[in-house]
N, C-alpha and C positions, 0 to 999 in steps of 0.2 A: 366219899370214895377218894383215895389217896390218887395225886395223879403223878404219872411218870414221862418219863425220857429215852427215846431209842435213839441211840446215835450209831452210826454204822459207817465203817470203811471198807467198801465194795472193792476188791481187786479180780483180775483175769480169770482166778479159781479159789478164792475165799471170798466171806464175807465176815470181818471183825466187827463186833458187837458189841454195845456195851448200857447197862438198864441202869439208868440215875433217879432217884427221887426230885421231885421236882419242889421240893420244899427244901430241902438241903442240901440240893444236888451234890450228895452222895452217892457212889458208885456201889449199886445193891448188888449186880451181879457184870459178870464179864465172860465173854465167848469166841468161838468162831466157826465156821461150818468152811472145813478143807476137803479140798477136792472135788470141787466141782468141773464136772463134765471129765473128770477122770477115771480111767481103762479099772485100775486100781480101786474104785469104789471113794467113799466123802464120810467123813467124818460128824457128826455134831459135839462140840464141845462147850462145857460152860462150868462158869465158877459163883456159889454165892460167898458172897465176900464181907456175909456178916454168922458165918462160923471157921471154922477151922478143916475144915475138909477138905481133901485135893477134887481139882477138877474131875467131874464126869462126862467121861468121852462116849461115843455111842455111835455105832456106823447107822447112815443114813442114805435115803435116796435122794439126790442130790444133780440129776444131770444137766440142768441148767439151772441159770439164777434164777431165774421164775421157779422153782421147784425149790431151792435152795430158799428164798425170804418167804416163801408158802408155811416151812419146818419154824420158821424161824417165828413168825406168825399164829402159829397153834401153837408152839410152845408158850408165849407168851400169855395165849388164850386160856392155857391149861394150869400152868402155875401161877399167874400172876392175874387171877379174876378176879381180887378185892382192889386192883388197882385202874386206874385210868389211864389210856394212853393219851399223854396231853400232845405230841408232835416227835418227829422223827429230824434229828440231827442226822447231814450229811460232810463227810469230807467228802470235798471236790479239787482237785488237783489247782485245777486253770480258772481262774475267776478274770484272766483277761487286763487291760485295763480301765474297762468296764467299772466290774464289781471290782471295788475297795472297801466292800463292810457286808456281812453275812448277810444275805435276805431270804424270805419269803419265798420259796418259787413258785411260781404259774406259770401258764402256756408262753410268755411272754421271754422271761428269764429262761425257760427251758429252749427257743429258739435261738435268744444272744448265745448261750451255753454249749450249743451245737457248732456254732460257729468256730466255737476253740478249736472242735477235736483236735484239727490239722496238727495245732502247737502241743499236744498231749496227745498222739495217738496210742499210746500204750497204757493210759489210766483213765483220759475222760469220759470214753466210751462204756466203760464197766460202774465210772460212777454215774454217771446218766442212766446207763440203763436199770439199775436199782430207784431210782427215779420211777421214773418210767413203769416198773413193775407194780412199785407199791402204788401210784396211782392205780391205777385199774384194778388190784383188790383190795382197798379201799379209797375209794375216790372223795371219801370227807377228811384223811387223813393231814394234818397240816405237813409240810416238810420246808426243814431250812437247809439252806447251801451254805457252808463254809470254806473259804479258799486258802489254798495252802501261797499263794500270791499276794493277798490281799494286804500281809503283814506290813512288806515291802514296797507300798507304794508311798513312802515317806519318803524314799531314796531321791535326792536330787536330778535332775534329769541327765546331766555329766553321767553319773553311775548308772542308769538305763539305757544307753546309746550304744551304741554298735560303730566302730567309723567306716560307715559303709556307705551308701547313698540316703541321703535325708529321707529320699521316696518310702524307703522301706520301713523307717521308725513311724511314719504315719499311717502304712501298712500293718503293723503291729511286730513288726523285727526287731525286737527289746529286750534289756533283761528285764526279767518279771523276778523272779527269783521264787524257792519254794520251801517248804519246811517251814513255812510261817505262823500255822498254827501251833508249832514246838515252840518257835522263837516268841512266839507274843505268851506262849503260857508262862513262859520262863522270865520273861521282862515284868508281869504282871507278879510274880511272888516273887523276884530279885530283893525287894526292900526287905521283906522278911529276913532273908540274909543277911546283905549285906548294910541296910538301914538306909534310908533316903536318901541322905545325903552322899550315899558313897558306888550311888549307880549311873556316874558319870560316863566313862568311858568303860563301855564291855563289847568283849569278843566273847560270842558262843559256839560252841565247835559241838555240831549235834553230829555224832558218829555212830552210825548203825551201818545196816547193811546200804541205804542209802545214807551219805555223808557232806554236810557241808558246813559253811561256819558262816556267821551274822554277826557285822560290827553296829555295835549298838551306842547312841548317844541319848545321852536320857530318854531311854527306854522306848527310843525310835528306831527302824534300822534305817544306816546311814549306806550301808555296801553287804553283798553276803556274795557267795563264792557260786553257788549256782546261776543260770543267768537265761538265757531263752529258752533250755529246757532243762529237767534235772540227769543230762546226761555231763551237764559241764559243772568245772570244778575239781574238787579232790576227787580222787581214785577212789572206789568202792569196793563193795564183794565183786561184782561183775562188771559194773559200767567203768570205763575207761577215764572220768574224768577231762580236764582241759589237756588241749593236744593241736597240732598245730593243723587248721584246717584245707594244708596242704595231704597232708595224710592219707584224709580222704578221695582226696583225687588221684593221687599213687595206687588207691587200692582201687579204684575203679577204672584208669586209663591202665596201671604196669598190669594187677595182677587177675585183671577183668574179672572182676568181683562184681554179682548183681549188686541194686541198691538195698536187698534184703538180706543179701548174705553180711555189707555192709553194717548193717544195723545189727544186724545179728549179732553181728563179732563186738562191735563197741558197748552196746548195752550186757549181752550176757556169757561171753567169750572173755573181756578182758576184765580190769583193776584186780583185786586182790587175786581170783583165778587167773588170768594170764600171769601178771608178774609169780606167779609161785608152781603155776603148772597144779596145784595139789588141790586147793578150793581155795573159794572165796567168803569163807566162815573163819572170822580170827580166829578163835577158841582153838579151832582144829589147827592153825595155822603156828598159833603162841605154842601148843602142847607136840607139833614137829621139831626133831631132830634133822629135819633137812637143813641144807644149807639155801637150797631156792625158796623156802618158806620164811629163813631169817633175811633174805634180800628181799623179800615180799614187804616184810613189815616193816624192814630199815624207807624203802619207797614211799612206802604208804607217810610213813613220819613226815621223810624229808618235807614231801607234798604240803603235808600239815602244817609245819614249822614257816616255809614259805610264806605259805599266804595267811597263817596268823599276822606274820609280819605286813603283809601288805593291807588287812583288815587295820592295824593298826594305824599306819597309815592314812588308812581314809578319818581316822575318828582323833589322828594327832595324840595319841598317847592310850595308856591302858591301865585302866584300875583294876576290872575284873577280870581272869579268865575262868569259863563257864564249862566244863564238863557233861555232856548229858546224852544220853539215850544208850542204847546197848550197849555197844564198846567206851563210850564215852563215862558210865556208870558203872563198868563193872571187870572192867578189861587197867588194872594199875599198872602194869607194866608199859601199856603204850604211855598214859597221862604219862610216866616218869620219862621215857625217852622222848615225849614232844614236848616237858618243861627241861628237861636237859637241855634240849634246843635252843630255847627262848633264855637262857640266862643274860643273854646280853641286854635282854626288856626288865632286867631284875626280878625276873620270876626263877624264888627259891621254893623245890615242894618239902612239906615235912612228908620224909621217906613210911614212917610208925602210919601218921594219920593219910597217908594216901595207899599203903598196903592195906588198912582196914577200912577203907572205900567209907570214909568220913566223908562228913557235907563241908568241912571246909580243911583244907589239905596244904595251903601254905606256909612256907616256913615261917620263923620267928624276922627272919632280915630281909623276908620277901617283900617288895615295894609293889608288889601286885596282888590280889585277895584272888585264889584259887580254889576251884568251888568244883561241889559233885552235885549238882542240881536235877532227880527225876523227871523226867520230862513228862505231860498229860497229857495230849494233844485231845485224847474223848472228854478232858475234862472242858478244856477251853470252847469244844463245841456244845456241850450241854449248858455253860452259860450264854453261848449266845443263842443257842434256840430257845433255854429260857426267857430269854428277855423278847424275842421278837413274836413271843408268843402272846406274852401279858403286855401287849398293847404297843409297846415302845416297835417303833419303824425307823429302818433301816434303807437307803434306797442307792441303786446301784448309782456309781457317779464316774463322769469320764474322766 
């Protein structure tokens, strides 16, 4: 019997899905069940992704996570009976500086795990609690933890520090930095690209609805732009990005803002929705005629172009720059006006191959190699739960 792979990224009211063979970890099919615990009712959806057929969507009952990976569970049961399930891939936000390499988890890892929440209250709770579930309907099931942290603990301790009280860095007040299982899929196929030799100095600028960028030195990260949580950094669909954390205290002593309305406002109040008033989805934003939606984007740039620069910086020069994820893959007009930015770094884009969202997009005189890189991140976790499954151990380290 053929054995498989469930990797799953639990969020507050989805859970994304994705079914790999464990022989060629191949991506056999792909899903997500929306709406959970919604007035509105949840959706089941999923894709096999060895024909040609569009997704089948399918309302479902759904009103907690527990009811939600139960669907998710019989389905599996139901279609997929000539296979095996050989262990359940997790993304997990916060792996701390703890875990530095994907493990195994037990009661053990699940208590260091708990201790994060505080640094990740708004995602490590929903990935633990998937956790947590699929133990208890099946409790021989294996499950590995992958860290979206984990990437970044190559960073020199300079780039980790905060200058605040030394008390607090041994308290755990650091950047940790996230999006690391983007950034390490992307550093692991770079040669493919751009060939061994030429994956010296890279910046990746992974741009979705969450956004940040990783300066990479042979295929280490040396600095990246988010930093104790992933509310800091560039500007997003909603989250506000780096800002001066005087701000915050303006909005709590001027305009006596609780600490929730606080949060509220920075996480899903501001970045692209605030600076445009209209949303915090490009696509809607590129296809406005407003003019508060062209100062939206012009922002958003500047931001980017910035701290390329200062990525650059940390890694002393730039051979690559790297493209990936939503906007980053499929959004040409921004790539053009944040390499329009960057020409003083001698990045020329070819206009032809970066309107037709080519893999590699620089000009003929560009002194820098400009790349449209998809990003995996279900893939990057199905090899690691592959391997910590056939034997090889991985152990959390401080």
């Amino acid at each position: 019997m053929r054995a498989i792979l469930l990797i799953i990224n639990t969020g507050s009211s989805s859970i994304k899905f994705a079914v790999f063979s464990a022989q060629q970890l191949s991506c056999l099919y792909r899903g997500q069940i929306q709406g959970i615990g919604i007035t509105e009712g949840s959706y089941f959806s999923v894709q096999n992704l060895n024909d040609n057929n569009p997704p089948t969507k399918q309302k479902t009952v759904a009103d907690t996570h527990r009811q939600a990976l139960a669907t998710l569970m019989q389905w599996l049961a139901d279609h997929l009976a000539d296979f095996h399930l050989q262990a359940v891939g997790h993304r997990i936000v916060h792996g701390g500086h703890q875990f530095t390499q994907p493990v195994v988890i037990d009661a053990d890892v699940m208590q260091q795990l708990r201790k994060l929440i505080p640094l990740a209250p708004l995602h490590q709770p929903h990935n633990l609690a998937a956790i947590d579930i699929l133990q208890h309907l099946h409790p021989d099931l294996t499950q590995v933890g992958c860290f979206d942290t984990a990437f970044h603990h190559t960073q020199p301790k300079v780039a980790q520090t905060f200058a605040l009280p030394k008390d607090l860095f041994t308290e755990g007040v650091r950047s940790y930095g996230f999006h690391g299982l983007s950034y390490e899929y992307i550093a692991n196929v770079l040669p493919d690209y751009a060939g061994v030799a030429d994956t010296g100095k890279t910046v990746i600028a992974h741009l979705g609805q969450g956004a940040s960028l990783c300066a990479l030195q042979n295929q280490k990260s040396l600095a990246t732009t988010m930093t104790f949580t992933p509310l800091d950094g560039l500007p997003m669909g909603t989250r506000c990005g780096a800002i001066d954390p005087a701000i915050v205290l303006y909005l709590l002593r001027q305009k006596q803002l609780s600490l929730t309305e606080v949060s509220d406002m920075l996480h899903y109040q501001s970045g692209l929705l605030g600076l445009s008033g209209i949303s915090g989805d490009m696509q809607i934003l590129l296809n406005s005629d407003h003019p508060d939606a062209a100062f939206a984007i012009d922002a958003y740039v500047y931001r980017i172009v910035c701290a390329i620069g200062s990525m650059t910086a940390a890694i002393q020069g730039l051979d690559n720059l790297v493209f990936s994820a939503g906007i980053g893959e499929h959004a040409p007009l921004i790539r053009a006006k944040i390499c329009q930015g960057l020409g003083w770094l001698g990045v020329k884009l070819d206009d032809s191959a970066n309107r037709e969202n080519a893999t590699k997009i620089s000009g003929q005189h560009s002194t820098v190699n400009i790349w449209v890189i998809p990003t995996n991140e279900e893939k990057m976790i199905a090899i690691h739960t592959h391997s910590l499954t056939h034997g090889k151990t991985n152990e959390a380290t401080d």
